[in-house]
N, C-alpha and C positions, 0 to 999 in steps of 0.2 A: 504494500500500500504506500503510495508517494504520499507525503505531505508536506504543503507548504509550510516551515518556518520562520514567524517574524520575531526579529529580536528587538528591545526599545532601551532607552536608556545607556546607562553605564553594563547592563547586560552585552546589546548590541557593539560597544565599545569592548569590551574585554574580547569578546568574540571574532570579533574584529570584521565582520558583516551586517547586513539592515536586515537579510532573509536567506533562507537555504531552499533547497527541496533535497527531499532526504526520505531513502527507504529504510527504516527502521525493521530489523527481523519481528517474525510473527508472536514470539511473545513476547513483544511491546506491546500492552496492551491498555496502558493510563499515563497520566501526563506525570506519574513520578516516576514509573519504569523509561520514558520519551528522555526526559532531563540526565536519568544516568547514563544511559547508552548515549546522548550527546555529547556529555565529560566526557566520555575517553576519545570522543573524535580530535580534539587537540586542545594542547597546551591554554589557548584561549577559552576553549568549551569549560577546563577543568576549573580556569578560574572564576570563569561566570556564573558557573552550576555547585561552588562548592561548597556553599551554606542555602542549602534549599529552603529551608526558612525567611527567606528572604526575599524569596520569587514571587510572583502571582501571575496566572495562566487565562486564556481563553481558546477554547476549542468553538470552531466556526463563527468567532465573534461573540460568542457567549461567557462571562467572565466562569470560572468555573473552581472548585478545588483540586488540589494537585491528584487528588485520588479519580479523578471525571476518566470517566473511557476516553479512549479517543482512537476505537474501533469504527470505520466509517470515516472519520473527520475528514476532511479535506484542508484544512488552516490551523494550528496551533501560534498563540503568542505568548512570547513568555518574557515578563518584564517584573520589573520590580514594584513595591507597593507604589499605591497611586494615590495623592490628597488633591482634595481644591479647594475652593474656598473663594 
């Protein structure tokens, strides 16, 4: 299953890309199993992904928790917490 990738913030900075497309093997099956198997794709991954407490995700544009399938998805983003105000 392809999916697209969007990284935002100092995530997307560590990473050193805005977006990938990436075949993640088949038991990837949630966006905390998506985040480890991207750490080991490099040096940047490891350092984006390596306090996952830190992240927050949306699969198809829906904000979501790190635990959400993402069986089906077509779009994954995964940035850091977000305020406004």
């Amino acid at each position: 299953m392809a999916l697209d990738i969007l990284y935002f913030a100092w995530v997307r900075e560590s990473v050193g890309v805005p977006s990938e497309r990436v075949e993640p093997p088949a038991n990837v099956v949630d966006v905390t199993g998506l985040i480890g198997w991207l750490a080991a794709r490099s040096e940047g991954h490891a350092r984006a992904f390596a306090d996952i407490g830190r992240l927050r995700a949306a699969v198809d544009q829906a904000f979501v928790g790190l635990d959400a399938s993402i069986v089906g998805a077509r779009e994954i983003a995964i940035f850091p917490p977000v305020t406004g105000g």
